[in-house]
OpenMM code with the backbone's topology and positions (N, CA, C; nanometers):
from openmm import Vec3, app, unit

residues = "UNK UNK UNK UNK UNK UNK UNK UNK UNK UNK UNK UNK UNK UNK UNK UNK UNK UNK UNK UNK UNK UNK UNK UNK UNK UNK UNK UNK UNK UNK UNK UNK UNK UNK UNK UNK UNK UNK UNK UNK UNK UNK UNK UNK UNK UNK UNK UNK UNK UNK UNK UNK UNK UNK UNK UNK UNK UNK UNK UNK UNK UNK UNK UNK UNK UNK UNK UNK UNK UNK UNK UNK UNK UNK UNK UNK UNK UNK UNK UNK UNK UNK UNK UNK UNK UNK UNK UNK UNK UNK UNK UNK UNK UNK UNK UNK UNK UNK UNK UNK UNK UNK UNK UNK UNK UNK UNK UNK UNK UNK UNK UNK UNK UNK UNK UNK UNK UNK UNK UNK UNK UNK UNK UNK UNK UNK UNK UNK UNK UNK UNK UNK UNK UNK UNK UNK UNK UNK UNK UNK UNK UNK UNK UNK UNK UNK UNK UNK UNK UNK UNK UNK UNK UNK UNK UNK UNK UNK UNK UNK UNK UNK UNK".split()
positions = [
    Vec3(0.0848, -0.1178, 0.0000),
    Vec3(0.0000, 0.0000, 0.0000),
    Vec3(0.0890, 0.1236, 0.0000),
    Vec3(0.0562, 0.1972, -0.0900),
    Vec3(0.1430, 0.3188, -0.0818),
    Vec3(0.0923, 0.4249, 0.0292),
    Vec3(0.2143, 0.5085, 0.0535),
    Vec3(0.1868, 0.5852, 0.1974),
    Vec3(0.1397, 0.7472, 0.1233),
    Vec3(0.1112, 0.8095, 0.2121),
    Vec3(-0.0046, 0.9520, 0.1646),
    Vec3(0.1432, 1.0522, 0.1187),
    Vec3(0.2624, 1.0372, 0.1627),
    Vec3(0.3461, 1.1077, 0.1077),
    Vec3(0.3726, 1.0979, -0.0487),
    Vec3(0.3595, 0.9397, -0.0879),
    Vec3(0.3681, 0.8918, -0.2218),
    Vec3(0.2469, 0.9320, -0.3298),
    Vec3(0.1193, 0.9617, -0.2407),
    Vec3(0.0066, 0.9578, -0.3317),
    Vec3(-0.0045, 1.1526, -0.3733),
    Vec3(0.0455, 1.2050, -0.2547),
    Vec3(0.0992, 1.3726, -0.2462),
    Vec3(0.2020, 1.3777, -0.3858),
    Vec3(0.2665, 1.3289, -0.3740),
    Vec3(0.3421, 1.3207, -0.5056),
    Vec3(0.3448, 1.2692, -0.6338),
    Vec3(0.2392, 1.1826, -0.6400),
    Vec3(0.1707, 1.1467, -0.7481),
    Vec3(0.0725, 1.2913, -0.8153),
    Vec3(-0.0158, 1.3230, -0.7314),
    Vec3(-0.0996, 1.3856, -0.7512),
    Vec3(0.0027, 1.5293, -0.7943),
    Vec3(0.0804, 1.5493, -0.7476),
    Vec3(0.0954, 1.7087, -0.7496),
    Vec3(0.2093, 1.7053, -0.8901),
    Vec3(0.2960, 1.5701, -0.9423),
    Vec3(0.3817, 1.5549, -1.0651),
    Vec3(0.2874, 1.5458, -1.1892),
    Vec3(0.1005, 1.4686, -1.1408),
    Vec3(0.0231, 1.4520, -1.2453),
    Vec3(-0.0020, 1.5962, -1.2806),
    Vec3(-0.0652, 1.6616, -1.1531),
    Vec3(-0.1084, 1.8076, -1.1906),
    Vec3(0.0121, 1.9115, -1.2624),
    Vec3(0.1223, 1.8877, -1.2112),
    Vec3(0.2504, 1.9874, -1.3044),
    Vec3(0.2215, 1.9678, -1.4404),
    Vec3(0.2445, 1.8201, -1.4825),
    Vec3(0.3017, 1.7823, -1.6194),
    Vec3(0.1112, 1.8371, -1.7035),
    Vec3(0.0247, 1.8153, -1.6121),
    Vec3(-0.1374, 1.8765, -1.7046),
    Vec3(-0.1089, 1.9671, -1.7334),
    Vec3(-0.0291, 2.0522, -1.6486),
    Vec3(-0.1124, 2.2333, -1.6787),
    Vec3(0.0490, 2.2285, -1.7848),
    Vec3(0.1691, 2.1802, -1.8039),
    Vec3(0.2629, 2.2424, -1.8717),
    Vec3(0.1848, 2.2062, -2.0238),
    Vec3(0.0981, 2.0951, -2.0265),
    Vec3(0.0337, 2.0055, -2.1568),
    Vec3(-0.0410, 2.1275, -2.1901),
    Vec3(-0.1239, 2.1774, -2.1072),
    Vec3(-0.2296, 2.3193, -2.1101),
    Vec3(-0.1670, 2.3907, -2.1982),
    Vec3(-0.0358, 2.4513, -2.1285),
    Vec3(0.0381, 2.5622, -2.1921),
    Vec3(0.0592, 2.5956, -2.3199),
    Vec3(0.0921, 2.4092, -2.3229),
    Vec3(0.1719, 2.3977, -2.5026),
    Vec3(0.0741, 2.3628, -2.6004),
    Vec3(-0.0587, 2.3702, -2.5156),
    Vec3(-0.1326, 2.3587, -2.6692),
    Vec3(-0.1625, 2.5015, -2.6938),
    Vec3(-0.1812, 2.5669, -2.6095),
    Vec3(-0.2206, 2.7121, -2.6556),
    Vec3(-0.1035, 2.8096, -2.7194),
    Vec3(0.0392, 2.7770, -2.6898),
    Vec3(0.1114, 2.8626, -2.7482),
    Vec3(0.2265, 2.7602, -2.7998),
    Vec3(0.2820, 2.8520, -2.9346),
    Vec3(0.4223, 2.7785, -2.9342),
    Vec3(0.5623, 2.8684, -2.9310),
    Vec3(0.6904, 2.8126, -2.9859),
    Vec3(0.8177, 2.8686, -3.0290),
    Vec3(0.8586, 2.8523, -3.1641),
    Vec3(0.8803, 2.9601, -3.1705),
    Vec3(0.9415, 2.9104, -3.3540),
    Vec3(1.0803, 3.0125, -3.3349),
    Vec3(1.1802, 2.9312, -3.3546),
    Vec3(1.2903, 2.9529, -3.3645),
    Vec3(1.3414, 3.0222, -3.5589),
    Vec3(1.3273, 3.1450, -3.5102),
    Vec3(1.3709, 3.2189, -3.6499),
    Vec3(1.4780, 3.2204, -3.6857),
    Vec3(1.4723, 3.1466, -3.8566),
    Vec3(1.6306, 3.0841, -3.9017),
    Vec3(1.6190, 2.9580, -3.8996),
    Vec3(1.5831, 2.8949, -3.8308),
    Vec3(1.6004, 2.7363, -3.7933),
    Vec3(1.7211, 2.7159, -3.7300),
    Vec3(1.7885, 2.6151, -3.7902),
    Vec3(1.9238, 2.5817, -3.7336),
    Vec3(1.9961, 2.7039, -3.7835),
    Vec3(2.0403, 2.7778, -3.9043),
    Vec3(2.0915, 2.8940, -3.9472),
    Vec3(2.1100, 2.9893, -3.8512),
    Vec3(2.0036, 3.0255, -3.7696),
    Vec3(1.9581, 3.1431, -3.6651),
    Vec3(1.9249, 3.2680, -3.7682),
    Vec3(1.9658, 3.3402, -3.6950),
    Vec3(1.9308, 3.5246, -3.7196),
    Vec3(2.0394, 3.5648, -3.8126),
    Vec3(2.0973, 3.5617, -3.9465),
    Vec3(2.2095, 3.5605, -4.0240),
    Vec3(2.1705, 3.6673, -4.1000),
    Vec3(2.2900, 3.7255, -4.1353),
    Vec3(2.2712, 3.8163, -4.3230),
    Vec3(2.2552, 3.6714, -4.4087),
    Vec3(2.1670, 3.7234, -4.4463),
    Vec3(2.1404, 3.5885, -4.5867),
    Vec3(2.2031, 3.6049, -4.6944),
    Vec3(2.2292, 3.4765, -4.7437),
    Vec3(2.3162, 3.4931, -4.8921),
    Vec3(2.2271, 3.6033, -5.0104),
    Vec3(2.3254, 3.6815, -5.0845),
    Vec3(2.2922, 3.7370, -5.1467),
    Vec3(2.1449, 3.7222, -5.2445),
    Vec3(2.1654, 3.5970, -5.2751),
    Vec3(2.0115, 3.5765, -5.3668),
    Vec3(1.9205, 3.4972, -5.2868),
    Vec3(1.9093, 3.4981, -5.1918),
    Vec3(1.7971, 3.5052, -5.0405),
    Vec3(1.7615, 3.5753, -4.9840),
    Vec3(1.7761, 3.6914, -5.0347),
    Vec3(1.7392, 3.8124, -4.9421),
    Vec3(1.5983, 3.8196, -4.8679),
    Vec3(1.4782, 3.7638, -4.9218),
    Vec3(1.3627, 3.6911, -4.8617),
    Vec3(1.3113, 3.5696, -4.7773),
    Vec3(1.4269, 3.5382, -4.7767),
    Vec3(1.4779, 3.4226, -4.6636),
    Vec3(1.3559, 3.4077, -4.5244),
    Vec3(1.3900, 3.5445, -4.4607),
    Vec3(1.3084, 3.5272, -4.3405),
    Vec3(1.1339, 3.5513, -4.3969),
    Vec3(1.1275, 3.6486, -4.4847),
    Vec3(0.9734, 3.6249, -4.4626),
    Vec3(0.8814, 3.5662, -4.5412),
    Vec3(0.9945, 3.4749, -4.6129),
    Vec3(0.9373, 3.2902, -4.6780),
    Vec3(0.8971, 3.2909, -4.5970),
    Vec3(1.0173, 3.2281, -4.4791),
    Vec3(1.0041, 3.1317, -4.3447),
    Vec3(0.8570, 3.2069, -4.2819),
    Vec3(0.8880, 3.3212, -4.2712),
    Vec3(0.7615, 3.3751, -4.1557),
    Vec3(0.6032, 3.3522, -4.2202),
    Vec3(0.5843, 3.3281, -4.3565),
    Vec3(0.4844, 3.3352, -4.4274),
    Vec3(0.4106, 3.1822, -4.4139),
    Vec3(0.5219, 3.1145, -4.4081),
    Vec3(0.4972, 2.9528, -4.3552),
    Vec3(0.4748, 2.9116, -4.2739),
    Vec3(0.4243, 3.0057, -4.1855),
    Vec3(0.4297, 2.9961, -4.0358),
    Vec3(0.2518, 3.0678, -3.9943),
    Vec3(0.1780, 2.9934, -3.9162),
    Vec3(0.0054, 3.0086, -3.8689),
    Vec3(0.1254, 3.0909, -3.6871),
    Vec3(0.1174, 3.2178, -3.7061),
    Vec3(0.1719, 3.2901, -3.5556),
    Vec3(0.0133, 3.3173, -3.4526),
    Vec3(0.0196, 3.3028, -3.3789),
    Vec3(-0.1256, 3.3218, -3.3111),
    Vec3(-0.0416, 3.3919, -3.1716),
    Vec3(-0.1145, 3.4721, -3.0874),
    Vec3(-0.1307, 3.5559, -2.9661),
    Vec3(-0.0596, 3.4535, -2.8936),
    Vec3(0.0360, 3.5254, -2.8114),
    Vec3(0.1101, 3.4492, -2.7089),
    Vec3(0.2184, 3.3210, -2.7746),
    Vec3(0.2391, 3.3520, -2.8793),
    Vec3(0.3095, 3.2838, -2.9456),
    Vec3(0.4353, 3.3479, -2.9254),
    Vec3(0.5630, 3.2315, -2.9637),
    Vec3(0.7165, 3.3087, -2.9227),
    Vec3(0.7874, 3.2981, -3.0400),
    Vec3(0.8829, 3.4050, -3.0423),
    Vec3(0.9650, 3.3750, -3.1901),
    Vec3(1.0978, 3.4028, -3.1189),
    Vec3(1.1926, 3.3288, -3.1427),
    Vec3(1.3366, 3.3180, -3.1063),
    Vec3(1.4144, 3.3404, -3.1865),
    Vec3(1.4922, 3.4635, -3.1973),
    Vec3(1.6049, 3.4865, -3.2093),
    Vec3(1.7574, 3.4542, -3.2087),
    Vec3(1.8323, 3.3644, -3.2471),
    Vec3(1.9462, 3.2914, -3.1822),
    Vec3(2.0779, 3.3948, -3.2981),
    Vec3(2.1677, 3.4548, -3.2512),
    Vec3(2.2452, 3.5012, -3.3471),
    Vec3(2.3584, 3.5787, -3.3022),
    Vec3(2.4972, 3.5749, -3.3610),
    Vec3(2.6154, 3.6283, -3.3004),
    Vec3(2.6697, 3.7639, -3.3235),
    Vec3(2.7154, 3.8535, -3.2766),
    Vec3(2.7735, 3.9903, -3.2733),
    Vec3(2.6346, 4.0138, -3.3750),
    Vec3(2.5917, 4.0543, -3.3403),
    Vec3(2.4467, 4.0653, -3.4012),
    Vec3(2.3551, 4.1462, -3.3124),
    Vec3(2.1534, 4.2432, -3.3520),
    Vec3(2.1195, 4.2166, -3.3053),
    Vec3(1.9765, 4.1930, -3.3635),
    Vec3(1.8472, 4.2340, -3.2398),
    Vec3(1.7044, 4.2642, -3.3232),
    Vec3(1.6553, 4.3476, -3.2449),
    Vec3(1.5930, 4.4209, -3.3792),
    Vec3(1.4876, 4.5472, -3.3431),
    Vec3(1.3461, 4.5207, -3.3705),
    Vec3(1.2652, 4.5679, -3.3138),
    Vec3(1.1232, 4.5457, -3.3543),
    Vec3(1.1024, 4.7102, -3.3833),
    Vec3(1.0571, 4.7112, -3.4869),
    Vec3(1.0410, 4.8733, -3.5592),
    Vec3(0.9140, 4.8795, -3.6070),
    Vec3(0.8381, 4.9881, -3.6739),
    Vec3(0.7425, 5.0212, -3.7500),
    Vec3(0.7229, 4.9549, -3.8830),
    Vec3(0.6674, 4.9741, -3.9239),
    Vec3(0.6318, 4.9581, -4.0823),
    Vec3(0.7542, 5.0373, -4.1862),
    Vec3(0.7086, 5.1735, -4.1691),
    Vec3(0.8084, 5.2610, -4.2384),
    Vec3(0.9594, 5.2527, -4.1782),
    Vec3(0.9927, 5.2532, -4.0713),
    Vec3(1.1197, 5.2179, -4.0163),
    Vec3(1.1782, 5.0436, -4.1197),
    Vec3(1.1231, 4.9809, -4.0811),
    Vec3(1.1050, 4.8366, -4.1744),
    Vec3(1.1859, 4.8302, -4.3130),
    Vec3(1.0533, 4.9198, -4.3493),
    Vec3(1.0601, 4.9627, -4.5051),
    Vec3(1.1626, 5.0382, -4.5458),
    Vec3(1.2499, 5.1142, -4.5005),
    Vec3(1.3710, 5.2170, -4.4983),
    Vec3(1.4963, 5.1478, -4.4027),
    Vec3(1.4965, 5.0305, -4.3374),
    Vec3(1.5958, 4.9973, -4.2910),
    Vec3(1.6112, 5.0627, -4.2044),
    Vec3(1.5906, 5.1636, -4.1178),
    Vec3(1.5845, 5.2990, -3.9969),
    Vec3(1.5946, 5.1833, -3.8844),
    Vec3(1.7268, 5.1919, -3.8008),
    Vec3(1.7449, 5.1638, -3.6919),
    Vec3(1.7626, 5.2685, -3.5873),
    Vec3(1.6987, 5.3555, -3.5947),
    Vec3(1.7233, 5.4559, -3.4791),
    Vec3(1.6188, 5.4656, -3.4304),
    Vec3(1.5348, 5.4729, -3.4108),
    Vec3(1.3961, 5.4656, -3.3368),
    Vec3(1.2870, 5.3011, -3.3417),
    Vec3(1.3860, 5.2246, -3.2589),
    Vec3(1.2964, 5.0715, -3.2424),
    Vec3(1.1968, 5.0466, -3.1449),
    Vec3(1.0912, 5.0226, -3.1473),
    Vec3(1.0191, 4.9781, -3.0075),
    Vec3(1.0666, 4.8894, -2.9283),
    Vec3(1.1571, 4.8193, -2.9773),
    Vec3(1.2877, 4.6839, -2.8780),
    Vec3(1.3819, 4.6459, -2.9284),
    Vec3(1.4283, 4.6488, -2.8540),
    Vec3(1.6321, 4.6234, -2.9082),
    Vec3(1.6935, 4.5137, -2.8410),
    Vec3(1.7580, 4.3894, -2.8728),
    Vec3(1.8078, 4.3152, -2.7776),
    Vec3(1.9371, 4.2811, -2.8678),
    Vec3(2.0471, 4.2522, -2.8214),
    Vec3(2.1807, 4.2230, -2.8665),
    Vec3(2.2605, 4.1387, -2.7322),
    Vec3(2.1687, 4.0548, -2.7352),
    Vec3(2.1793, 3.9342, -2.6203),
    Vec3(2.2406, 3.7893, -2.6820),
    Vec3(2.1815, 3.7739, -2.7751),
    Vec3(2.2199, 3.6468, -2.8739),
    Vec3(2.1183, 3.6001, -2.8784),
    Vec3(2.0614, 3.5993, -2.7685),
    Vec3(1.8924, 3.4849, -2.7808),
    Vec3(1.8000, 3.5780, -2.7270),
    Vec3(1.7441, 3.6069, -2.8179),
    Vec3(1.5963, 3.7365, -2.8187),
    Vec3(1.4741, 3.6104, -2.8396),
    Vec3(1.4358, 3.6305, -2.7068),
    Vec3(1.2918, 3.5709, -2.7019),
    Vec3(1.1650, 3.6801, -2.7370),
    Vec3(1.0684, 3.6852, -2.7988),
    Vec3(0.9643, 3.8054, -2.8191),
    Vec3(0.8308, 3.7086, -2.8236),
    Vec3(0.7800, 3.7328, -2.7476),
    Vec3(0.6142, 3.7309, -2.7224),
    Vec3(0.5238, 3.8319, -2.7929),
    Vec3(0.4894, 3.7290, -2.8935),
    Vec3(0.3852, 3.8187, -2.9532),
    Vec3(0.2730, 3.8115, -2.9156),
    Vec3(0.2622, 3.9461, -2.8210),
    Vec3(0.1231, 3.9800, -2.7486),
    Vec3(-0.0084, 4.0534, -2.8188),
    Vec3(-0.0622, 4.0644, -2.9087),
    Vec3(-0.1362, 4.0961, -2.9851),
    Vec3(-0.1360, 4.0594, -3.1607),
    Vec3(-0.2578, 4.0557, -3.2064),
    Vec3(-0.2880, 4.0599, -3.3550),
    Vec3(-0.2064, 4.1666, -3.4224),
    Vec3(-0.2000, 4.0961, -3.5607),
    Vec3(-0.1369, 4.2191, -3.6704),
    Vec3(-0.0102, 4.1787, -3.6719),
    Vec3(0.0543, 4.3086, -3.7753),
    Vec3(0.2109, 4.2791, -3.8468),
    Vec3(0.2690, 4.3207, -3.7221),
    Vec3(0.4558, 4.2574, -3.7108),
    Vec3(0.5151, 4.2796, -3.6333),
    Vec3(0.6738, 4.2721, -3.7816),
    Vec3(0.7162, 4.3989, -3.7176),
    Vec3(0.8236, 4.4116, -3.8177),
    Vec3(0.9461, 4.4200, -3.7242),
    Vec3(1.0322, 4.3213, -3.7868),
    Vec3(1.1888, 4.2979, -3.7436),
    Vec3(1.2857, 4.3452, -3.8198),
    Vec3(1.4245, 4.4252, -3.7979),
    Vec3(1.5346, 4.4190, -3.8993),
    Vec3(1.6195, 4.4373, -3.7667),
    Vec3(1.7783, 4.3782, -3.8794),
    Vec3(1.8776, 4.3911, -3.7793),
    Vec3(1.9675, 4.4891, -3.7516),
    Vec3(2.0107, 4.5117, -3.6517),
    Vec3(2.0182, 4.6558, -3.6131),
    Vec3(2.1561, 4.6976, -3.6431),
    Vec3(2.2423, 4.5579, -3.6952),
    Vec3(2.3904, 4.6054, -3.7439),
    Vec3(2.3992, 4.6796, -3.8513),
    Vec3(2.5031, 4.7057, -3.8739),
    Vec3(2.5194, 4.8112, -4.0218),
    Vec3(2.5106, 4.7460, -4.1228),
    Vec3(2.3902, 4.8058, -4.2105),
    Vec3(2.3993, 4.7058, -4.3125),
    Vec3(2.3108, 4.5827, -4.3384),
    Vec3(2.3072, 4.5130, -4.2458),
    Vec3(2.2497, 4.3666, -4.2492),
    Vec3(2.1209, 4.3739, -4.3081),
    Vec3(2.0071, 4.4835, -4.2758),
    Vec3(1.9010, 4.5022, -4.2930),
    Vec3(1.8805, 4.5071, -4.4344),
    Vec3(1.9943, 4.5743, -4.4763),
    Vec3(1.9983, 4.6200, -4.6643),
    Vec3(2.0383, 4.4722, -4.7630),
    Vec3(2.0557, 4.4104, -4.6767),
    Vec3(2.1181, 4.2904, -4.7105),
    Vec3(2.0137, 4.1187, -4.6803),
    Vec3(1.9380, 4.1722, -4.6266),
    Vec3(1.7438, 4.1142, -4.6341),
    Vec3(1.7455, 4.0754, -4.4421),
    Vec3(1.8336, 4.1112, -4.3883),
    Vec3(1.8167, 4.0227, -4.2119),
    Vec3(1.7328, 4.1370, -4.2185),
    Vec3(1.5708, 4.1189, -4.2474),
    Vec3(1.3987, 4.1647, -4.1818),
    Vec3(1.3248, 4.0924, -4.2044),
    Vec3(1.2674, 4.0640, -4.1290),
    Vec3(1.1111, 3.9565, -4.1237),
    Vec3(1.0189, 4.0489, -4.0831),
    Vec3(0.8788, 4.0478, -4.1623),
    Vec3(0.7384, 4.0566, -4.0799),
    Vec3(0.7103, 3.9652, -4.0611),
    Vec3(0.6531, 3.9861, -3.9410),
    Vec3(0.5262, 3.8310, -3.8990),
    Vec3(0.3760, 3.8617, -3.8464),
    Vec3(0.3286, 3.8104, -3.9130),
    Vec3(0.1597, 3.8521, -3.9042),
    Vec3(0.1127, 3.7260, -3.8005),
    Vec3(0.0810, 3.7835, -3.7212),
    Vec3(0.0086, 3.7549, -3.5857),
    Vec3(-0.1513, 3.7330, -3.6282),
    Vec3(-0.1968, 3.5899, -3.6388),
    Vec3(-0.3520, 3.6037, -3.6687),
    Vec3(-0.4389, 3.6352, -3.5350),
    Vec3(-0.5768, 3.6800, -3.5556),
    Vec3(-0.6990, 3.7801, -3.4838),
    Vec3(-0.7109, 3.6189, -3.3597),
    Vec3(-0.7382, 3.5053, -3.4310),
    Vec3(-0.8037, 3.3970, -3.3912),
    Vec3(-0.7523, 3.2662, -3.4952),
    Vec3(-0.7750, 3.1709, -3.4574),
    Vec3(-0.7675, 3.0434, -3.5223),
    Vec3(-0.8656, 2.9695, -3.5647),
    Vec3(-0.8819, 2.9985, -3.7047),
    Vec3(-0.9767, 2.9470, -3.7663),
    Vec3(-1.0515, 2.8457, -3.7247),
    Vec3(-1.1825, 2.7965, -3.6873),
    Vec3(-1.2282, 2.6393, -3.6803),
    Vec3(-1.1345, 2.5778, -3.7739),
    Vec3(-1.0466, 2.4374, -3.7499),
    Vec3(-0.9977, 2.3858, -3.8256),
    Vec3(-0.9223, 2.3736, -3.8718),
    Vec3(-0.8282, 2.5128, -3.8333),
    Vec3(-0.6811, 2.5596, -3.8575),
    Vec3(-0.5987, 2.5066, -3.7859),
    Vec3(-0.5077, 2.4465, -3.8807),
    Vec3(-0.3899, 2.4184, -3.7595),
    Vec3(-0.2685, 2.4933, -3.8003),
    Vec3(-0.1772, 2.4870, -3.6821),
    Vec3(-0.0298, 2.5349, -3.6783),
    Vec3(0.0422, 2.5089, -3.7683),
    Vec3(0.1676, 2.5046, -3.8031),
    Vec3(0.2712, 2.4706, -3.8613),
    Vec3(0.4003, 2.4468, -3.7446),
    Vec3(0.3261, 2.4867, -3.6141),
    Vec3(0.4508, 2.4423, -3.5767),
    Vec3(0.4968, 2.3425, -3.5373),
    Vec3(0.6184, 2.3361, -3.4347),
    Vec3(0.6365, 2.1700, -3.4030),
    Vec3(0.5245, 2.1396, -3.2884),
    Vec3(0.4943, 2.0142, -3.2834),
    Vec3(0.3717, 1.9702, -3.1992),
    Vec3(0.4533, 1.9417, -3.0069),
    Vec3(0.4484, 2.0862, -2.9988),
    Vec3(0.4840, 2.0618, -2.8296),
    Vec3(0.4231, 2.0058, -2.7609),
    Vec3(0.2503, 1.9972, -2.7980),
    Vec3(0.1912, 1.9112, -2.7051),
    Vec3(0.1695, 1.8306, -2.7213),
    Vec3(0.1966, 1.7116, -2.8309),
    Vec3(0.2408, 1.5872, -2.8113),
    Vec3(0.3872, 1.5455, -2.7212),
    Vec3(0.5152, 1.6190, -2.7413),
    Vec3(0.5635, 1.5841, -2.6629),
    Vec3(0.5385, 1.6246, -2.5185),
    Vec3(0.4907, 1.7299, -2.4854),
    Vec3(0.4339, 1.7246, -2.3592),
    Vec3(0.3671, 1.6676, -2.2784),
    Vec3(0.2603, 1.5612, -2.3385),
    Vec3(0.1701, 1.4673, -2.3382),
    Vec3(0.2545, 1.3145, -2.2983),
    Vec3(0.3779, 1.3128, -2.4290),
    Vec3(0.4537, 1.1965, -2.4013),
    Vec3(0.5006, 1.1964, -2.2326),
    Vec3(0.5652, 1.3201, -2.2493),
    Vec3(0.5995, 1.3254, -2.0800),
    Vec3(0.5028, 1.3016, -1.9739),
    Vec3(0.3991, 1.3432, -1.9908),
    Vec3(0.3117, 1.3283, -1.8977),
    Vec3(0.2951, 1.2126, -1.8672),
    Vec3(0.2745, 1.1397, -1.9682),
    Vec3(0.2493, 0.9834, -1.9695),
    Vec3(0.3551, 0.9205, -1.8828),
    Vec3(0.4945, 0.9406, -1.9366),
    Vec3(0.5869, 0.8623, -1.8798),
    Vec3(0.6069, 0.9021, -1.7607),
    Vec3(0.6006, 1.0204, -1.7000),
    Vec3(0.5918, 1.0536, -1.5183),
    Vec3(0.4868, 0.9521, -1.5186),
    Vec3(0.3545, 0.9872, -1.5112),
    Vec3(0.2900, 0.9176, -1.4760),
    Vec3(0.2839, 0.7104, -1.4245),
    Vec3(0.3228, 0.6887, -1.5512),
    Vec3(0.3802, 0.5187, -1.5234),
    Vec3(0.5019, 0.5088, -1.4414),
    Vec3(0.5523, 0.6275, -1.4508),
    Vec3(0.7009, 0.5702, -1.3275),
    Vec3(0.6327, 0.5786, -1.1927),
    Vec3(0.5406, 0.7009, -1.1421),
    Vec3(0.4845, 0.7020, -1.0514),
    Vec3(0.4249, 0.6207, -1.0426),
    Vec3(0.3078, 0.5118, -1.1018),
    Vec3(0.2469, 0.4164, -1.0502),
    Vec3(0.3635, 0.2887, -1.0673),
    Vec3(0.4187, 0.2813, -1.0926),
    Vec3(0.5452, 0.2259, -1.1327),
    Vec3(0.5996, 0.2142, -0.9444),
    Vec3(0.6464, 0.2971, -0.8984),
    Vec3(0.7054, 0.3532, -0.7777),
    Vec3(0.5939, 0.2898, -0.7147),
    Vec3(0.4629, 0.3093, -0.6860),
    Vec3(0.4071, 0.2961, -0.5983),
    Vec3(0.3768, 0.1449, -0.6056),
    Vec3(0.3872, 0.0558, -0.6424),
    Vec3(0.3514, -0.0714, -0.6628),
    Vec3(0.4627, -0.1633, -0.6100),
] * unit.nanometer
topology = app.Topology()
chain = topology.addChain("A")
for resn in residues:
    res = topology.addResidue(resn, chain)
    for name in ("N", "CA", "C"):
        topology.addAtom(name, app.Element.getBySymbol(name[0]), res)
């Protein structure tokens, strides 16, 4: 018979691994670049990023990652965007790994804030949809299947343990 400390810990590893399952169905990460990261793109790619971003269903509370070296990112206007203008950004990070939460609907415009790079295609928009269609799905990777996997496997080690 398992003791109430064991069943305390059952219960409270089941309830963690639910609500992280919660999380990941409602939002994801999309790592901009892929393995590449945040780069000046080769010359006849200059559309590189907003292929990628166009291929991409972005919804509210969704994350886009940044990974990139002596480098940085700005989140700018439209016209800033459109003119390459790094002097007036709404966010600046030159961290290497720029996490951004996209907290609302609509375009969100990126370029990079080194000299140059921007003229050279490192800008993405990413259009943030209102809602998710009945029926629509993501493109991204399916976090909440693996989140789910995990859940599962805590779960059997814990009844696993208690037996």
């Amino acid at each position: 018979m398992a003791s109430s400390k064991a069943r305390f810990l059952l219960a409270a590893t089941t309830t963690l691994c639910f609500l992280q399952l919660l999380h990941c169905v409602r939002c994801s990460e999309f790592e901009v670049g892929e393995r590449a990261g945040w780069v000046v793109p080769r010359e006849n790619e200059t559309e590189v990023y907003n292929q990628w971003a166009s291929k991409k269903r972005f919804k509210i509370s969704d994350t886009i990652i940044f990974k990139y070296k002596k480098d940085s990112v700005m989140k700018v206007n439209k016209q800033d965007y459109n003119e390459c203008n790094s002097t007036r950004p709404d966010f600046f990070s030159n961290s290497g790994n720029t996490a951004v939460t996209l907290d609302r609907s609509g375009f969100f415009y990126f370029i990079s804030g080194a000299t140059g790079h921007c003229e050279k295609g490192q800008r993405m928009i990413v259009w943030v949809i209102a809602q998710e269609a009945p029926g629509g799905t993501s493109h991204a990777p399916d976090n909440a299947f693996f989140s789910y996997a995990l859940f599962v496997l805590l779960v059997a080690f814990q009844f696993a343990y208690l037996l």
